[in-house]
Residue frames as a rotation matrix with the C-alpha (Angstrom) as fourth column:
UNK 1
-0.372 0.489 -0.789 -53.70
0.840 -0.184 -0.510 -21.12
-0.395 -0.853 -0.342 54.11
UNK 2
0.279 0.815 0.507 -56.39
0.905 -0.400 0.145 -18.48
0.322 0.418 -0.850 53.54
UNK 3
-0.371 -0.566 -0.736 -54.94
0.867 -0.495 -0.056 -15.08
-0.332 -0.659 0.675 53.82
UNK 4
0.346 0.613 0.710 -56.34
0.804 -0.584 0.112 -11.32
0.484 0.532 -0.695 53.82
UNK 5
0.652 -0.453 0.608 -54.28
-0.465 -0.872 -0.152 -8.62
0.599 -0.184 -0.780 54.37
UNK 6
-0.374 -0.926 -0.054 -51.47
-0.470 0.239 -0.850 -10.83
0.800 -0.293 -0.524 55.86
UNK 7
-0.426 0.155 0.891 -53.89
-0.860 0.238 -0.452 -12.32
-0.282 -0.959 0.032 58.49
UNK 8
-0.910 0.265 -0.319 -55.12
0.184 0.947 0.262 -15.86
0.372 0.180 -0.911 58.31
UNK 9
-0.391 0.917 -0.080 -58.93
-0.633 -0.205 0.746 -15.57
0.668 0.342 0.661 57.27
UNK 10
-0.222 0.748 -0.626 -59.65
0.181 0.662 0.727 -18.72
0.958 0.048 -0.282 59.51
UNK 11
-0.343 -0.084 -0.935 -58.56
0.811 0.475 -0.341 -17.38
0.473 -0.876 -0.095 62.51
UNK 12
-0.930 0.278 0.240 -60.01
-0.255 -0.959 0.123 -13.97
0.265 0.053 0.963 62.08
UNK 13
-0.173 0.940 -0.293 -63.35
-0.472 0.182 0.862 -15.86
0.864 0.288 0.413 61.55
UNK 14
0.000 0.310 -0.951 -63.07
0.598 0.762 0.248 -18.35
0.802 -0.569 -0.185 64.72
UNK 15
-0.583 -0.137 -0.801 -62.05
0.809 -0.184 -0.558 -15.36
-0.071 -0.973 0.218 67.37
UNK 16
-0.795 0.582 0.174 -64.80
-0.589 -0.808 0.013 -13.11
0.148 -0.092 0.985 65.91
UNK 17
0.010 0.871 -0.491 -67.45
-0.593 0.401 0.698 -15.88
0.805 0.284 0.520 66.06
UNK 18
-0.249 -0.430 -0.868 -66.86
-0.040 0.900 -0.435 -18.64
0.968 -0.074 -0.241 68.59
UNK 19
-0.977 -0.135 0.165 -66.81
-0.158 -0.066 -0.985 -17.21
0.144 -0.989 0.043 71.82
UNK 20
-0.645 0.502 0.575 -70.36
-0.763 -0.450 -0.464 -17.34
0.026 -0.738 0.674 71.52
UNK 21
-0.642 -0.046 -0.765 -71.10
-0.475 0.808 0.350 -20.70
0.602 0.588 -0.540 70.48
UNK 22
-0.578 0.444 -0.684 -71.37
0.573 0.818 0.047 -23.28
0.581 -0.365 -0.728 73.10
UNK 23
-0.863 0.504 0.029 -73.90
-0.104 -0.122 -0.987 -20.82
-0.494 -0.855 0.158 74.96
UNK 24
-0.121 0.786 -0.606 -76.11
-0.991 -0.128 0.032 -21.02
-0.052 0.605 0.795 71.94
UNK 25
-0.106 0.245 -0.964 -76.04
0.028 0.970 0.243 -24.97
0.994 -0.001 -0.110 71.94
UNK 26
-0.990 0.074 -0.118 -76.43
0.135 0.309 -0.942 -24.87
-0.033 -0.948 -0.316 75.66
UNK 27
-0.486 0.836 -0.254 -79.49
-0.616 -0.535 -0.578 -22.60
-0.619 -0.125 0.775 75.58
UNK 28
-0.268 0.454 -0.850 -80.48
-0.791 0.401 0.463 -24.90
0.551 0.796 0.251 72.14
UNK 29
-0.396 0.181 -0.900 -80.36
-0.039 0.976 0.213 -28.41
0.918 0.119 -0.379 73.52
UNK 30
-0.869 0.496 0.001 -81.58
-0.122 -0.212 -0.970 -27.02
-0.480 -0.842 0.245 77.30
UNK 31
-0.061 0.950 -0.306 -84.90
-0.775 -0.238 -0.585 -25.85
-0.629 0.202 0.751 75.35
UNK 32
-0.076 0.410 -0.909 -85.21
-0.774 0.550 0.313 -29.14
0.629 0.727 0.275 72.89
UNK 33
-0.785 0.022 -0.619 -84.79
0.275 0.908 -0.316 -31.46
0.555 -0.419 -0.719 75.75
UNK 34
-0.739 0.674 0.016 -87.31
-0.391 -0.410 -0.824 -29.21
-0.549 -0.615 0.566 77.87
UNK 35
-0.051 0.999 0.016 -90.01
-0.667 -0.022 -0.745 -29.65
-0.744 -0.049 0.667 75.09
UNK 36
-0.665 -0.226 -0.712 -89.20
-0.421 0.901 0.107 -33.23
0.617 0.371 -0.694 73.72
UNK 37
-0.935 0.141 -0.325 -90.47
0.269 0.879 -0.393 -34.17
0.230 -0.455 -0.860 76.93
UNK 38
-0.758 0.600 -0.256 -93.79
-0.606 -0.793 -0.066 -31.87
-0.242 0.105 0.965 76.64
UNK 39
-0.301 0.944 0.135 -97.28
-0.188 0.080 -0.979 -32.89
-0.935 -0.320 0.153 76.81
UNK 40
0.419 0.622 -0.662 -97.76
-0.674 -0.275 -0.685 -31.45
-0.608 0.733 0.304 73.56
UNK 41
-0.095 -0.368 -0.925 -95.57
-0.996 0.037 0.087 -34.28
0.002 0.929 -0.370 71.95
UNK 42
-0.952 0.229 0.202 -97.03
-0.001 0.658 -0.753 -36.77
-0.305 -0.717 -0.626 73.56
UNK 43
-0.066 0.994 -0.085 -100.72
-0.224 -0.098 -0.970 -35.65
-0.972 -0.045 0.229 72.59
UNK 44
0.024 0.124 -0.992 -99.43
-0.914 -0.399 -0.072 -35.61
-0.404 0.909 0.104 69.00
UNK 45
-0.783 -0.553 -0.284 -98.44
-0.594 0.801 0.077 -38.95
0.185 0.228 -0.956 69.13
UNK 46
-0.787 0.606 0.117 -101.76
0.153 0.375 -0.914 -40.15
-0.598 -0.702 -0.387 70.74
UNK 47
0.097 0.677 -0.730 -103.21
-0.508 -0.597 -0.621 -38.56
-0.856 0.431 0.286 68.02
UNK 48
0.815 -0.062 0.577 -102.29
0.353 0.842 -0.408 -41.03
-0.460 0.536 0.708 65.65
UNK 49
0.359 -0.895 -0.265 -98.57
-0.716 -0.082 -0.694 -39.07
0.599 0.438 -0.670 64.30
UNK 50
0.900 -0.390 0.195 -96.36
0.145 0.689 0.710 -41.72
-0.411 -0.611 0.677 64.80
UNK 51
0.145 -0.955 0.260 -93.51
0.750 -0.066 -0.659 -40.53
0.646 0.291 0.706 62.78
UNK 52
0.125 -0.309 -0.943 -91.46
0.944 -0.256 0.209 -39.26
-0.305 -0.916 0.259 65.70
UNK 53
-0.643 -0.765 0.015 -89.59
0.668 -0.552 0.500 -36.86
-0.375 0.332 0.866 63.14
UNK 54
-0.039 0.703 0.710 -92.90
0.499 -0.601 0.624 -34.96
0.865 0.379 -0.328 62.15
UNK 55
0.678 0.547 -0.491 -93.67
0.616 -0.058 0.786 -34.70
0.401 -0.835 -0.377 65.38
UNK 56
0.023 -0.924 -0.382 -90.16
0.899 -0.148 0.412 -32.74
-0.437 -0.353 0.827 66.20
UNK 57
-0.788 -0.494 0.366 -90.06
0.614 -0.589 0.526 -30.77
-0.044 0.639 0.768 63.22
UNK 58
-0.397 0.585 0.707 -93.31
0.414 -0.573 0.707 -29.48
0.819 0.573 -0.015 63.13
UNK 59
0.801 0.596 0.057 -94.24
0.198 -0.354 0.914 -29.08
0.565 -0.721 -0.401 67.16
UNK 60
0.855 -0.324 -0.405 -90.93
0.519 0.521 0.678 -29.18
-0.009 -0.789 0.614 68.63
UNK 61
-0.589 -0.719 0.370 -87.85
0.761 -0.647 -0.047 -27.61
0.273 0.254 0.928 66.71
UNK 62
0.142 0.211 0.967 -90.14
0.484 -0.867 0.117 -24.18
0.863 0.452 -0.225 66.38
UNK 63
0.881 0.298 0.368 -90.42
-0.108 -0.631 0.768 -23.44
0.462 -0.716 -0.523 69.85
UNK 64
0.442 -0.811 -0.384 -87.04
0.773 0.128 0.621 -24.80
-0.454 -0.572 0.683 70.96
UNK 65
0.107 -0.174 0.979 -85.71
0.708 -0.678 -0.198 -22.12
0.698 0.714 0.051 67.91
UNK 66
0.788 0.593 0.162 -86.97
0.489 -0.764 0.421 -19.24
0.374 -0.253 -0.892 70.32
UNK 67
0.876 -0.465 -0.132 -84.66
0.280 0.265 0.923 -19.36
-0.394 -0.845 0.362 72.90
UNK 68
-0.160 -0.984 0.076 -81.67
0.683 -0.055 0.728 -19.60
-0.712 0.169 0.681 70.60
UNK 69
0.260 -0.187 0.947 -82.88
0.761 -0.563 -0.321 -16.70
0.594 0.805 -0.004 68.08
UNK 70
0.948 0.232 0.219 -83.09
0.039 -0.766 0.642 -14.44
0.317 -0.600 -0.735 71.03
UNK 71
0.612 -0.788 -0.072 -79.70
0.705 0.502 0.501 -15.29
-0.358 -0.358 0.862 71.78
UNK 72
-0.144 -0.476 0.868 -78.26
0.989 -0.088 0.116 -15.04
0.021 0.875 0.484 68.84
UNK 73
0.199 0.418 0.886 -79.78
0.576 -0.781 0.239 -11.51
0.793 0.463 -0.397 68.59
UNK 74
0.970 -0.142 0.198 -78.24
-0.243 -0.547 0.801 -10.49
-0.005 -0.825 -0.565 71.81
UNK 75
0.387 -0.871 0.302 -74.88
0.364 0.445 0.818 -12.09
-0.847 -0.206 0.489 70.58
UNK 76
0.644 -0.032 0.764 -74.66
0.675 -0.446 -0.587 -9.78
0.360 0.894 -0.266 67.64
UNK 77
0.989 -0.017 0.148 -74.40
-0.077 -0.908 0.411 -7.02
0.128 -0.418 -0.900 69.86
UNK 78
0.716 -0.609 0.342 -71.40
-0.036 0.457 0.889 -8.91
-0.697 -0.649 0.305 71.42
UNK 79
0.282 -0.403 0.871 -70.00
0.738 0.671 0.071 -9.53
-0.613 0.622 0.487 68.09
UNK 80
0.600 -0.183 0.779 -70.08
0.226 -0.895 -0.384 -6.01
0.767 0.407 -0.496 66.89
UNK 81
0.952 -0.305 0.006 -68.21
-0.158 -0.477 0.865 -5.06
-0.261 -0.824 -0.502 70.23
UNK 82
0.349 -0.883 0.315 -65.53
0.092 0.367 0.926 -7.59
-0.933 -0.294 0.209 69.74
UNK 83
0.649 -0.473 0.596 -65.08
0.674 -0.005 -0.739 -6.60
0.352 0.881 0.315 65.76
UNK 84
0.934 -0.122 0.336 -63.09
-0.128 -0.992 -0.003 -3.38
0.333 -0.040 -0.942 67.17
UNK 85
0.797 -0.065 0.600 -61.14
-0.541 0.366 0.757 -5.15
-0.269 -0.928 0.257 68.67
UNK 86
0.493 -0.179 0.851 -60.11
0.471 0.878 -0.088 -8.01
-0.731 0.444 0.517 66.73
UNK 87
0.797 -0.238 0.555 -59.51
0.491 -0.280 -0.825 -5.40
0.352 0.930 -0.106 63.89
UNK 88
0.848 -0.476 0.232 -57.10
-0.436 -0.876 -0.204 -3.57
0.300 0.072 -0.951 65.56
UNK 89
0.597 -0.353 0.721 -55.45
-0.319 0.720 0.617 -6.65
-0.736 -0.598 0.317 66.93
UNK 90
0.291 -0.466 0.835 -54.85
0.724 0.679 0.126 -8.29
-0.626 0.568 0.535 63.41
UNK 91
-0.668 -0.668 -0.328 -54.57
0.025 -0.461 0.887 -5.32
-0.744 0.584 0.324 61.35
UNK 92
-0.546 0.470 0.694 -57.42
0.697 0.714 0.064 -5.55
-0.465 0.518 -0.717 59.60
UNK 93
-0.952 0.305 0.021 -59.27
-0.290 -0.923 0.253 -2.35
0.096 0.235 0.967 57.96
UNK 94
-0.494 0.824 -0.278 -62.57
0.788 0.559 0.257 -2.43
0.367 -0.092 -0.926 58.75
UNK 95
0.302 0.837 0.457 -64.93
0.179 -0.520 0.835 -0.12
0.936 -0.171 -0.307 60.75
UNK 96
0.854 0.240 -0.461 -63.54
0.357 0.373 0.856 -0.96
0.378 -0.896 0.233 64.08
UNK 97
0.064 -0.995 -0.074 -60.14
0.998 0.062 0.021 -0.04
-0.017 -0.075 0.997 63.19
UNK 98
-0.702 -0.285 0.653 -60.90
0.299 -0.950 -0.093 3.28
0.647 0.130 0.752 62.01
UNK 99
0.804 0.573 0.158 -63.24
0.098 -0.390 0.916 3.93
0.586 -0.721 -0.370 65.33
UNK 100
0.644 -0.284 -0.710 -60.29
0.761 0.328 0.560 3.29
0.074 -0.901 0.427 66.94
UNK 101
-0.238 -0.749 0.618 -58.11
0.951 -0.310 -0.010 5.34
0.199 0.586 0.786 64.82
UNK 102
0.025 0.463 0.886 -60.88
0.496 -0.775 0.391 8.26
0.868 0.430 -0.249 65.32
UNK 103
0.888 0.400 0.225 -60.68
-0.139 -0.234 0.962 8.42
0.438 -0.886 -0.152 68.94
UNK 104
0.020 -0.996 0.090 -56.78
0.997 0.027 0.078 8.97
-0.080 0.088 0.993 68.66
UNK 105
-0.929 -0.345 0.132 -56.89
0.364 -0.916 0.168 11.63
0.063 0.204 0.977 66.85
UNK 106
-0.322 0.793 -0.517 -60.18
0.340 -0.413 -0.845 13.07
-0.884 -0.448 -0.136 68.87
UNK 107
-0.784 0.595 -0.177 -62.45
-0.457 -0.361 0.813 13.17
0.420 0.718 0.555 65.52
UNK 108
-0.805 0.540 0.247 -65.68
-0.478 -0.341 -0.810 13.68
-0.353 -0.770 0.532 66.74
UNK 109
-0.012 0.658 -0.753 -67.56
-0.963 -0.210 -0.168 13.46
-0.269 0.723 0.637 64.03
UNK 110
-0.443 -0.140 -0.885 -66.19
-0.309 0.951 0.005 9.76
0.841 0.275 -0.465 62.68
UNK 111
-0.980 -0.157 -0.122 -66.86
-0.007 0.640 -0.769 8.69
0.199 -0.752 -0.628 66.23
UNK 112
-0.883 0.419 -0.213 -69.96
-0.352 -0.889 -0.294 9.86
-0.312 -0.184 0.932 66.40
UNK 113
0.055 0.494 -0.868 -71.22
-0.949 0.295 0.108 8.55
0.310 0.818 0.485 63.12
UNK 114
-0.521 -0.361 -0.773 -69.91
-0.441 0.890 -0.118 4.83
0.730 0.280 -0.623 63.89
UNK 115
-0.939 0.235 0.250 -71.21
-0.154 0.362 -0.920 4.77
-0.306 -0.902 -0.304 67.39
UNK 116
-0.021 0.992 -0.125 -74.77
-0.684 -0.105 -0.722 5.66
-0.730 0.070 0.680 65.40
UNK 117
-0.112 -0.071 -0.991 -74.06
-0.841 0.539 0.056 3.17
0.530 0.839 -0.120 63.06
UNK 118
-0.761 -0.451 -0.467 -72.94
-0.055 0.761 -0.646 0.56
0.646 -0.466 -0.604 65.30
UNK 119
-0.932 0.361 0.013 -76.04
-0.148 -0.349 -0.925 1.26
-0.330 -0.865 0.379 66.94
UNK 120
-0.125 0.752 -0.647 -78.30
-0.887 -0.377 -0.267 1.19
-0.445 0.541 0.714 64.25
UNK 121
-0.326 -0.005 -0.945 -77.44
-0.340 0.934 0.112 -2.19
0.882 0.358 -0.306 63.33
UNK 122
-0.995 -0.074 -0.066 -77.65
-0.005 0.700 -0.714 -3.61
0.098 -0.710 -0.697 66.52
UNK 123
-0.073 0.995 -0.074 -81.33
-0.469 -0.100 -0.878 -2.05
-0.880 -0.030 0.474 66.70
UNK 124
-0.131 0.127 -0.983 -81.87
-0.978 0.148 0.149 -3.30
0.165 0.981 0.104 63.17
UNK 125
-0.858 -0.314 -0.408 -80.54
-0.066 0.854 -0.517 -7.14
0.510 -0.416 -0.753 64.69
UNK 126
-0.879 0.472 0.067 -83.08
0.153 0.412 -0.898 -7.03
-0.452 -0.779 -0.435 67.38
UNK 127
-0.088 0.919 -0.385 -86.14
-0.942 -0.202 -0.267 -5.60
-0.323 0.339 0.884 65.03
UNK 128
-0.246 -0.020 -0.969 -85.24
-0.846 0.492 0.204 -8.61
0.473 0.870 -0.137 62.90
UNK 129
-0.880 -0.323 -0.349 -85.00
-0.017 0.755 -0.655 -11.23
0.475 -0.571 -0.670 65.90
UNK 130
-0.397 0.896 0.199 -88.57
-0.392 0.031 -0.919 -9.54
-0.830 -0.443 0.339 67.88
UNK 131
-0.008 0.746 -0.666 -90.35
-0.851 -0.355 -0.388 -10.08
-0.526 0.564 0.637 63.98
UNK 132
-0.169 0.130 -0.977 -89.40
-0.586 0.784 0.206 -13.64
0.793 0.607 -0.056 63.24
UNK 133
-0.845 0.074 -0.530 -90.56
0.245 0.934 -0.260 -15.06
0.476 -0.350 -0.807 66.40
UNK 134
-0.575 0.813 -0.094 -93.64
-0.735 -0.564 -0.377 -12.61
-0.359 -0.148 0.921 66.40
């Protein structure tokens, strides 16, 4: 078994990631069945594409995408919350741990900085999420 710092690497990974899964495959296969059944793939066919699978990939996947980048980019946020957590849970050194550590022993400053960090990414996340479906 995969181990880092005495903690098992897979289960670090599955209870920082996971929780937000099945809302991203809800939200995914909600919006691909919505515009499967769409006019616009329908017109393409009529148009003489008959390979179904063009007709997906190029008019279909892009717009079902949307939905689930926007997620995703609001499930960062979620994911940066729960690292603080998680690190102080398993033991893990990390960023989260020593926010927690800082706000023990009432350093301002550390706390301060991380929250603007931890902030700055998330803004960073969402610049990145508005500009690839711009």
């Amino acid at each position: 078994m995969l181990t880092l710092f005495g903690v098992s690497v897979i289960i670090f990974v599955v209870m920082r990631i996971l929780p937000g899964d099945p809302l991203v495959a809800m939200f995914g296969m909600e919006g691909f069945m919505k515009l499967s059944d769409a006019d616009r793939a329908r017109l393409m066919e009529d148009l003489g594409c008959s390979d179904p699978l063009l007709v997906v990939i190029r008019h279909t996947l892009p717009n079902a995408l949307l939905p689930i980048i926007i997620l995703s980019g609001i499930l960062m946020g979620f994911v940066l919350g729960r690292s603080v957590a998680i690190e102080q849970a398993f033991g893990v050194p990390g960023l989260g741990r020593t926010l927690v550590t800082a706000v023990i022993e009432r350093d301002i400053i550390v706390v301060q900085n991380l929250v603007f960090l931890y902030g700055n990414i998330f803004i960073l996340i969402n610049v990145m999420v508005d500009l690839s479906y711009a």
